[in-house]
Structures are given as structure tokens and as C-alpha cells.
C-alpha positions in Angstrom: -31.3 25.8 -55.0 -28.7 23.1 -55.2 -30.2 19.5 -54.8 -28.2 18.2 -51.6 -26.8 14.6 -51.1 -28.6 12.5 -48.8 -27.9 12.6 -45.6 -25.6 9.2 -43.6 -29.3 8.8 -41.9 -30.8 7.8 -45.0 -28.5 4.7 -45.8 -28.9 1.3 -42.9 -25.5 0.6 -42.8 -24.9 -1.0 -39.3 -26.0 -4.3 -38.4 -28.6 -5.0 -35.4 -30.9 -2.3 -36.9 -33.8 -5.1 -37.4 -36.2 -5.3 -40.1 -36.4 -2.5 -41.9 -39.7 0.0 -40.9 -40.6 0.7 -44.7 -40.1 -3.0 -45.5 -42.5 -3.7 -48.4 -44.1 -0.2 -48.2 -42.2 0.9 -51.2 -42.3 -0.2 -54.7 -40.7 0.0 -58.3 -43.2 0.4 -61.1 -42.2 1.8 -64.1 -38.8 1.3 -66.2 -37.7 3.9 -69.0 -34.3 3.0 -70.8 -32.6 5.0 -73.5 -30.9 3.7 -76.5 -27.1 3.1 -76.1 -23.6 4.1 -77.6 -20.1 3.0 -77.3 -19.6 6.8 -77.1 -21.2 10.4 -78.0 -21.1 11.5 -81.3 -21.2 15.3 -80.1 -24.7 15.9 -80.8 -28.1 17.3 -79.0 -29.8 15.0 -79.5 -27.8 11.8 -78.4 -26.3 13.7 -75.5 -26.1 12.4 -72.5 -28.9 15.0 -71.1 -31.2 14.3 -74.2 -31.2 10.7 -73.0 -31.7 11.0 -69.8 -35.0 12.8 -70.5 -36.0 10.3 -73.0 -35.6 7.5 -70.2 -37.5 9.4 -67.9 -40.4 9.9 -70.5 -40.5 6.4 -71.0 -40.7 5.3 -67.7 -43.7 7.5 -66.9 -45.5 6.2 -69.9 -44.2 2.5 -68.3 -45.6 3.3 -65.4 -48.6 4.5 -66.8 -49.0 7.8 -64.7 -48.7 11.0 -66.1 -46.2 13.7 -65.3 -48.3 16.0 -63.4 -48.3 12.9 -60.8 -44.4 12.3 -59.9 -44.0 14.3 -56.7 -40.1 13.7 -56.1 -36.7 13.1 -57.9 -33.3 11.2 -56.8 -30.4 11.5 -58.9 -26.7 10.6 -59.4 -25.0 13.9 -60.6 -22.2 12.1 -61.9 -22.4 11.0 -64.5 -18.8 9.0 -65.0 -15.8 7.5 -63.5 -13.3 8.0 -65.8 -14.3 10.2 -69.4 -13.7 13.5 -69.0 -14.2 16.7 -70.5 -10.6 17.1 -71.9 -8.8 19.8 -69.7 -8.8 23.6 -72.2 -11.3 22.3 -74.7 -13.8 25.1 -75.0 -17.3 23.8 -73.4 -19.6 22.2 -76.7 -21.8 25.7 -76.5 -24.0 24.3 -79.5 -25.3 21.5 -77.6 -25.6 23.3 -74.1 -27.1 26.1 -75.2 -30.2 23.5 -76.8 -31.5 23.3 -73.2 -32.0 25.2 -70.2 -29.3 25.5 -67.5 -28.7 23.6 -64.7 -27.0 23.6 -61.4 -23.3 23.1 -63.2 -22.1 24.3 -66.9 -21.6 21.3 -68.6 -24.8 19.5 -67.3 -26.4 17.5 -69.7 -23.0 17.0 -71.2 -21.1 15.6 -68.4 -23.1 15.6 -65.8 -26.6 16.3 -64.1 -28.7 17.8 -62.0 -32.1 18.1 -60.0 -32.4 21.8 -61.3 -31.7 20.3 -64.8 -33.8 18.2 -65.2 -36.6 20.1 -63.6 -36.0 22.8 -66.0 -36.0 21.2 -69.2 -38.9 19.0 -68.3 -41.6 21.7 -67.9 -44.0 18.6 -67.7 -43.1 18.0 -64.2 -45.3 20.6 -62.5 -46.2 19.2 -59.1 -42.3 17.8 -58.1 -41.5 19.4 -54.6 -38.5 16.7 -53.3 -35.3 16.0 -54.8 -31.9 14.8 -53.4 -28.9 13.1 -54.6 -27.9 9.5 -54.0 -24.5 9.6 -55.5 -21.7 7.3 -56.9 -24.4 5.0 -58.8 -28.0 3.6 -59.4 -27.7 1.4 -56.2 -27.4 4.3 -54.0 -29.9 5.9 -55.6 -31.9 3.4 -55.4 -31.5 3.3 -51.3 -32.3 7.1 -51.2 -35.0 6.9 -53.3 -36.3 3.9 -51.2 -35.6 5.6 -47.8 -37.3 9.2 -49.1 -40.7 7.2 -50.2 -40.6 5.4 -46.9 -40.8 8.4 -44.9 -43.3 9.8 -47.3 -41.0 13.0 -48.5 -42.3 12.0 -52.0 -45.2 9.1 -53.1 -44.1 9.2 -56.9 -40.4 9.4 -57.2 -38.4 9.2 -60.4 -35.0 7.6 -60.0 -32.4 8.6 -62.3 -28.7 7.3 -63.5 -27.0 8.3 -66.8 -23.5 7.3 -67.8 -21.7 9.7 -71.1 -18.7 8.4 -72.7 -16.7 10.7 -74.6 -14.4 9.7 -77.6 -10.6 8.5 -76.0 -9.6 6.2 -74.1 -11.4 5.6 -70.6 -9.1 6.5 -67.1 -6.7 9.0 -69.2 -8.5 12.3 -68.2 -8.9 13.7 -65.2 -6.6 13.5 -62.2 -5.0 10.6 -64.3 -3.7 12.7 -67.0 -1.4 14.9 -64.2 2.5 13.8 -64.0 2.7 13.2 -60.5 -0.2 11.6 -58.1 -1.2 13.7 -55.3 -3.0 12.7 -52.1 -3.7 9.1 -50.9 -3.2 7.9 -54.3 0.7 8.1 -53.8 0.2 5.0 -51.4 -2.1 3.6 -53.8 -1.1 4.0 -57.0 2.0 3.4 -58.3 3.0 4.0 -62.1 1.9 1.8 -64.5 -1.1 0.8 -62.5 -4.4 0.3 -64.1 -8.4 0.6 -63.1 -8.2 -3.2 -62.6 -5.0 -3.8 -60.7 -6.1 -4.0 -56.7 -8.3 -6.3 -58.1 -6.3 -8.6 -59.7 -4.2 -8.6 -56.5 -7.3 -9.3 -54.7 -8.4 -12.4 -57.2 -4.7 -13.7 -57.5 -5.1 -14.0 -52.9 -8.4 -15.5 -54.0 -7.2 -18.4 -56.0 -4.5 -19.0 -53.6 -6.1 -19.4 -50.6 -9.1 -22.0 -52.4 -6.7 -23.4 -54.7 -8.5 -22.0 -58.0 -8.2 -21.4 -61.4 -8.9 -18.1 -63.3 -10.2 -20.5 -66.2 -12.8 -21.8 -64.5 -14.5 -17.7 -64.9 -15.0 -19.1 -68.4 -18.2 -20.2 -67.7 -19.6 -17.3 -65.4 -18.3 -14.8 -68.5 -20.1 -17.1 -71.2 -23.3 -17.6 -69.1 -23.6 -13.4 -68.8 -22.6 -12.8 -72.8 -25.6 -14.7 -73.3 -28.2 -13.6 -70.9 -26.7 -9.9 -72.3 -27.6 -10.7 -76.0 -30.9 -11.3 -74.7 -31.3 -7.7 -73.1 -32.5 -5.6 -75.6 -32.0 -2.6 -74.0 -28.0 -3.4 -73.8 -25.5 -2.4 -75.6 -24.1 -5.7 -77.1 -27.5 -6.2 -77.5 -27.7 -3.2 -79.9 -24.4 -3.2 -81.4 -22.4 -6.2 -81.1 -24.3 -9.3 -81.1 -21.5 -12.0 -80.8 -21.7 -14.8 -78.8 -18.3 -15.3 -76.7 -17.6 -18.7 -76.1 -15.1 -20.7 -73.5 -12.1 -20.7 -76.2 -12.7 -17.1 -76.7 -12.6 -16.4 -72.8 -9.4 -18.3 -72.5 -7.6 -17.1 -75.3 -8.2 -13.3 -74.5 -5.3 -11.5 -74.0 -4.5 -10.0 -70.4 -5.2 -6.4 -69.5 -3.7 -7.1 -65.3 -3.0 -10.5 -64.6 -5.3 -12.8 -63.9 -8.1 -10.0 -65.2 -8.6 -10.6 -68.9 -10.0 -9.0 -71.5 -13.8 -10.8 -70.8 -13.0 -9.8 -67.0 -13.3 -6.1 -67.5 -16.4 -4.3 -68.5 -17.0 -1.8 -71.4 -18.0 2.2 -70.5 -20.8 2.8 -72.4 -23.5 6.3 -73.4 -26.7 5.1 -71.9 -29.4 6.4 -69.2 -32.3 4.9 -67.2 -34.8 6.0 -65.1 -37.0 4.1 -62.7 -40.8 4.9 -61.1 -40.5 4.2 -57.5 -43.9 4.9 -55.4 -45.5 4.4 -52.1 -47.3 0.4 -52.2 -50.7 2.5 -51.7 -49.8 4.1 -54.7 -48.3 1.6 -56.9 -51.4 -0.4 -56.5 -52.7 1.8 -59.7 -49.9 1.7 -61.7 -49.8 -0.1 -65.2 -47.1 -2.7 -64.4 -47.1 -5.3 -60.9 -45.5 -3.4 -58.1 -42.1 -5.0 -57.0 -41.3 -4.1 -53.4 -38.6 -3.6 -52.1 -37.8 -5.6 -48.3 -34.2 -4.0 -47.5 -31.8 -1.5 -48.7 -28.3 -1.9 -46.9 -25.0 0.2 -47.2 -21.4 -1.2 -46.8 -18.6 0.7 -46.7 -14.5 -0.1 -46.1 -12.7 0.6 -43.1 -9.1 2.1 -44.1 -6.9 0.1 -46.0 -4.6 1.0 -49.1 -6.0 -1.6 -50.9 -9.0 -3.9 -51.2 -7.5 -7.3 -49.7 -9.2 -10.4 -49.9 -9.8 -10.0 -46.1 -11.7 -7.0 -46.5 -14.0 -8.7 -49.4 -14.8 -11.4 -48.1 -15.8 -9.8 -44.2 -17.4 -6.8 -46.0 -19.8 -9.1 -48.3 -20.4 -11.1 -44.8 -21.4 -8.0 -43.3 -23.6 -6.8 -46.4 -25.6 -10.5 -46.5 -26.1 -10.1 -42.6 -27.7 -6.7 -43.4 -29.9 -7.5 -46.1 -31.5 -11.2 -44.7 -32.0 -9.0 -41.2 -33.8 -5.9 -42.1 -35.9 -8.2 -44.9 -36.4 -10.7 -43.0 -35.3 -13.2 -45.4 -32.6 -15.9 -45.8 -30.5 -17.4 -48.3 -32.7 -20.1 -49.0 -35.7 -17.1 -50.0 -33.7 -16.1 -53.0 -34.6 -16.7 -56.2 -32.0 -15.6 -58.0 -29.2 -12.6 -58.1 -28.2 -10.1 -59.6 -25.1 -8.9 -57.9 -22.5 -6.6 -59.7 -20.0 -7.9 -61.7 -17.8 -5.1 -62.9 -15.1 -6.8 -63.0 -16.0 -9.3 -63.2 -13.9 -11.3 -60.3 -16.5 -9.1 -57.4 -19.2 -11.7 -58.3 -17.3 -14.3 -56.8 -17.4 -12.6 -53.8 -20.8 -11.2 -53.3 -22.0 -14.7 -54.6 -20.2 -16.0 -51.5 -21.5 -13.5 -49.1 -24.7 -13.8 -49.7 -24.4 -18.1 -49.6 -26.7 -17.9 -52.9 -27.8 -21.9 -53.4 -25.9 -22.3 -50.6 -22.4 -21.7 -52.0 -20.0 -21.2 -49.5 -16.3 -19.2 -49.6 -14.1 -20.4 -52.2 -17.0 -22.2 -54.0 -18.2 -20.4 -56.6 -15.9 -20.8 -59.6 -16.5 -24.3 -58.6 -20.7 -23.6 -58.8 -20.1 -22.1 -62.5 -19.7 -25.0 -63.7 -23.0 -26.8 -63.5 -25.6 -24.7 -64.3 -26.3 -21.6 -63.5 -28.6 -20.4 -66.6 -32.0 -19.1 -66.8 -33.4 -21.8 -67.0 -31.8 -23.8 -64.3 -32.9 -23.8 -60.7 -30.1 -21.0 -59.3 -30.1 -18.6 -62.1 -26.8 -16.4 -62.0 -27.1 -13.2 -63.0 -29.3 -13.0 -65.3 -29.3 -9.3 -66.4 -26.0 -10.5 -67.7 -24.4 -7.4 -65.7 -22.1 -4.9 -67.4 -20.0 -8.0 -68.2 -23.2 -9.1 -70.7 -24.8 -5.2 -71.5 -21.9 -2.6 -70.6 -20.7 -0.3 -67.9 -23.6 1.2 -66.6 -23.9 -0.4 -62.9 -28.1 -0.2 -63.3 -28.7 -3.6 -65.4 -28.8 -5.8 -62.5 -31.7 -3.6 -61.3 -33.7 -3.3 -64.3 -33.5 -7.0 -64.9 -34.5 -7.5 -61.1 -37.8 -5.8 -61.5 -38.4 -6.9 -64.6 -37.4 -10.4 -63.7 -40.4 -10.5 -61.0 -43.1 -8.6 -63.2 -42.3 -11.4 -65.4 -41.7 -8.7 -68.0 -38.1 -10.6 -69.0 -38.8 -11.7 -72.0 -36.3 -14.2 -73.5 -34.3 -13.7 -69.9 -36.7 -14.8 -67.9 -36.1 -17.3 -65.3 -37.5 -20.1 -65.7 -37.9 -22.0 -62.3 -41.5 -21.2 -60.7 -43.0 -21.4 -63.7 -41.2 -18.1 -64.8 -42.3 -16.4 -62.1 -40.2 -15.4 -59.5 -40.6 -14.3 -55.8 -37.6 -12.5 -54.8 -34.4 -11.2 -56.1 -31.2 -9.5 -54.9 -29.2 -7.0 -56.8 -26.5 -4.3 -55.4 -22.7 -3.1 -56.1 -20.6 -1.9 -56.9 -17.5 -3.3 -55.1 -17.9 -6.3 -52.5 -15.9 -4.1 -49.8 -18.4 -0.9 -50.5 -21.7 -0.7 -52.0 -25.8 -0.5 -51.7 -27.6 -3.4 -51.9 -31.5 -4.8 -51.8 -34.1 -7.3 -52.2 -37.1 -7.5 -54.3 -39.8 -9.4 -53.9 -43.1 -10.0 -55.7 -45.3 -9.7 -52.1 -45.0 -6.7 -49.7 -44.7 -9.2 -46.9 
């Protein structure tokens, strides 16, 4: 049977809903990464399917259960934005045909699914839940949150893989017809590119707070370095350069005022997480991290993300999260909000009033310090800016960060150890977001 999307009931997306009824009965445990690429090489092994059941594997043995105890699965099924099976290529038969079927042809190639992965992990013999939280981690991460809560599963996997395939990134797809149909004639005009709107949206930004796109320098060399220090990353693994201020300033412009440094890299990577009922996670190998809130934004209409619509939507989201945690501003340890481009952290930094920053303050705040081992670390996964496209890095690094299980990232105010964390994207206007915390109350 198909696995089915959640359903709107599962994602807190209004304000005045309280704190959450879940709120610290849930917790992350177990982390399972696989290696990463720049893109697929066309083989079994390193497809994107292969990897996804390797990260799985390795967060069960994180968690230090075995499989016969994970009761539930939440997946994204997509498994990009923008690489696509070219149009008329015959399917890659030799790799597909190297595992079990799924719930679409090309999964484990392109895509996934809960039937999938069920089938080609025979291990998995008492899983009786799964549903899709689609688009990315962070809304998987709400499902998977939301199904433990109402106890449809006590061991749930959580699952995100990105594939790349060889070309360039945005030139498949719908994007490779000769005329745009649908909404995206009002949207997207010709020559437009994945980071236009937001240029627009960042050009309003400096205007209105009288800002300077240099003054990202420091935000975009802070999260290059915090990313050479994840070893599970991509630049990590492949390109260990430092970037430094010159290099930020001199890059050349892909949409002015987004830069080279300002856009983030697709990558060939998967994850998986080991989410579990408090009761349960009590028994685990690794400290429990529970989770306080999940909250959901998403856009009214518009043809384009404004500045407007940023900064009330990342408003709305902060008034979500602090309500249904029952947190504030001043609880936070540090963040880990999505930068992908680079530009939305501005915004969610804003939002949220992290260290108390307020709207049109936070290029301003990148320039003291903002490093791990200052007192208002800023992102210190280093984001897909600092360890690729993947949109899960600020959540890895947010459990880890509080099971002091960092390593050379860790923050150091607290004596390295960290109380609560807030991670979430993708885009300020739309996105699923949620606090950590080291204590279930």
C-alpha cells in the first residue's frame, strides 16, 4: 500500500494552540549519516537508495537498538529539487534491478519510498507505521515528532536522502520545457534563476536597514569553518579549503546581491535519525534530546517572497515555537536555522530575536562574534552554506550539539554543554521548525 502524506492535523501551524501536549515526550536518539558526493557515479552501490540504507543501519547501531525494535518509519519521497532523471533516457535497469521494488520505478535512484525501504531491509520485521512528511527533513521531523506523540509508533526511523545526477542543477524537469506553464508565467520570467526572488528580497532588505551585502562575509566565513569541522559534510570530505573574507568579496555574482558563497552546493548524501517515545529513549545508547515544539509556517499568496512576507512569516514562526515550548528567546542556546541561501538566515535570525538581535540587525551581529566558542554561537552545523545542500545538517548538529557528541563543533559556552537549540527551514516565509532541549521539561 502506498505510504500516505501526513495529514494538515499533524503540523501546529496556527498561533494560540498553547504548549504543545507531547512537549518533551518525544526524543531523538540515534544519528546514521552516509558518505557524500558531489554527484552519482551510476553505481549500486553509491546510489542514492544504497545510502539511504546504510544511514539507516548506522543510526540503529547509534542508537544502540536492534532492528527488530523500530516500530515506525517517516520519510521524504523526494528525494530532489532540481536533478532529474533526463526526459527519454532508458531507466539505469542494472542498478534498479540490484534491489527490490518499491512504490515508484526509479526508487532508490531518484526517489523513495516506505514500501522501499521496508522491502529491501528484511531486518525490519516488527515496523507497522509509516507516513510521509514531505518537501524536507524538517517536516519530517514534525511528522515524525507528532506520530510518536500520539503513540502511532515508540521507535520511529526518520529518513531524508538527496541524489544528484551528473548536469547542471534546475535544467531538467519542468525547466527544460520552452514555454512556462501555470503560476510560473507570473513568476518566472526568462532568464530567471533558483536565486532571483531572493535577491529581490535581500536587495528590499538592505534598503530598508541601510546594509551592505559585504558585511555576509563574516556569516559565510564563520559557517565554511564550523563545515570543515563536520565530518560527515561534504566539504568536509572533499574540499577542505578555508574561504576567507577576500574570497567572499571577490566571488563573482550568480543574481545580484547573491554571490557565489551565498548559494549552496546540491550534493549525493542521506541521513536517518532514531526518534522514540522519552519512556523509551531512556534505554538507548546516546542522551535523549527532546524535542519541546514543532511549528509549521506557510505563505499566504503572493507572486513572490517580499521582504514583508519574511519578515511577518518568521514573526509568526518565533511566536509559534516560544508558545507551544514554552520557552523564550533568552532560553536559547544557540541556532541552527537554515541558510540555503544564504541571505534566509538573516531573517530567521531576526524572527526568532536570537541574543536579542532585532530587525535589520544581524549583518550588523556578524561582526562580533558569533563562533563556537563565543557566547551566541551562529550556526554552528555550518548549514548547507558550510556542508552542502542537504537541508538536514542543522538538525544533526542540533542533537549532537546537546549530547555533546560535537566534537571539534561543539559550543563552547556552558562548559560545552548545551541546554537548548533551535533548528528549522527551509524558507523564512514557509517551513517546519523546533526546539531541542537537553531536559524534557
Amino acid at each position: 500500500m502506498p505510504t500516505e502524506n501526513a495529514p494538515a492535523d499533524f503540523y501546529r501551524t496556527n498561533e494560540g494552540l498553547g504548549v504543545w501536549e507531547h512537549r518533551g515526550k518525544v526524543a531523538a536518539v540515534g544519528i546514521g549519516h552516509s558518505p557524500t558526493a558531489r554527484r552519482w557515479d551510476g553505481q549500486a552501490e553509491t546510489s542514492i537508495g544504497a545510502w539511504t540504507l546504510m544511514a539507516i543501519r548506522n543510526a540503529i547501531e547509534d542508537a544502540g537498538i536492534t532492528p527488530d525494535q523500530v516500530d515506525g518509519l517517516v520519510l521524504d519521497p523526494s528525494t530532489t529539487t532540481g536533478a532529474w532523471w533526463p526526459e527519454g533516457d532508458p531507466l539505469p535497469e542494472d542498478v534498479l534491478s540490484q534491489f527490490e521494488p518499491g512504490e515508484n520505478p526509479m526508487d532508490g535512484v531518484a526517489s523513495l519510498s516506505g514500501d522501499w525501504i521496508v522491502n529491501n531491509m528484511p531486518e525490519l520485521t516488527n515496523l507497522t507505521f509509516k507516513m510521509n512528511g514531505p518537501v524536507c527533513m524538517s517536516n519530517s521531523i514534525c511528522v515524525a515528532a507528532e506520530s510518536v506523540g500520539r503513540g502511532l509508533t515508540s521507535v520511529c526511523l526518520v529518513v531524508k536522502a538527496w541524489h544528484n545526477f551528473p548536469g547542471r542543477y534546475y535544467q531538467g524537469g519542468r525547466n527544460a520545457q520552452n514555454t512556462v506553464e501555470g503560476p510560473g508565467v507570473w513568476t518566472n520570467p526568462w532568464g530567471t534563476s533558483a536565486g532571483t526572488n531572493d535577491g529581490f528580497q535581500f536587495t528590499e532588505y538592505m534598503d530598508k536597514y541601510n546594509q551592505s551585502h559585504d558585511k555576509m562575509a563574516a556569516f559565510i566565513v564563520n559557517s565554511k569553518r564550523n563545515g570543515l569541522m563536520f565530518p560527515e559534510g561534504f566539504f568536509a570530505q572533499h574540499r577542505p579549503d578555508e574561504v576567507t573574507v577576500e574570497d567572499y568579496l571577490n566571488a563573482r555574482w550568480i543574481v545580484e546581491p547573491l554571490n557565489l558563497f551565498d548559494h549552496d552546493m546540491p550534493i549525493h548524501v542521506a541521513v536517518a535519525y532514531v526518534f522514540a517515545s522519552a519512556e523509551k529513549a531512556a534505554d538507548m545508547a546516546q542522551k535523549p534530546v527532546y524535542i519541546l515544539n514543532h511549528a509549521t509556517t506557510r505563505p499566504p499568496f503572493a507572486l513572490r517572497p517580499t521582504l514583508e512576507l519574511a519578515e511577518s512569516a518568521t514573526d509568526a514562526t518565533a511566536r509559534k515555537l516560544y508558545e507551544g515550548s514554552g520557552t523564550t528567546a533568552a532560553d536559547l542556546d544557540f541556532e541552527n536555522m537554515y541558510d540555503g541561501f544564504a541571505t534566509f538566515h538573516n531573517y530567521h535570525l531576526e524572527g526568532l530575536g536570537f541574543a536579542g538581535i532585532k530587525r535589520g540587525e544581524a549583518l550588523d551581529f556578524y561582526q562580533g562574534d558569533i563562533s563556537i566558542e563565543g557566547p551566541t554561537p551562529i550556526s554552528p552545523s555550518g548549514g548547507n552554506v558550510g556542508a552542502g545542500r542537504t537541508r538536514i545538517w542543522m538538525h544533526t548538529d542540533s542533537i549532537l550539539q546537546i549530547q555533546g557528541r560535537a566534537g571539534d563543533r561543539q559550543v563552547h559556552l556552558k562548559g560545552g554543554q548545551p541546554e537548548v537549540g533551535v533548528s528549522g527551514g527551509p524558507m523564512p516565509q514557509m517551513g517546519d521548525f523546533m526546539i531541542w532541549a537537553s531536559d524534557a521539561d
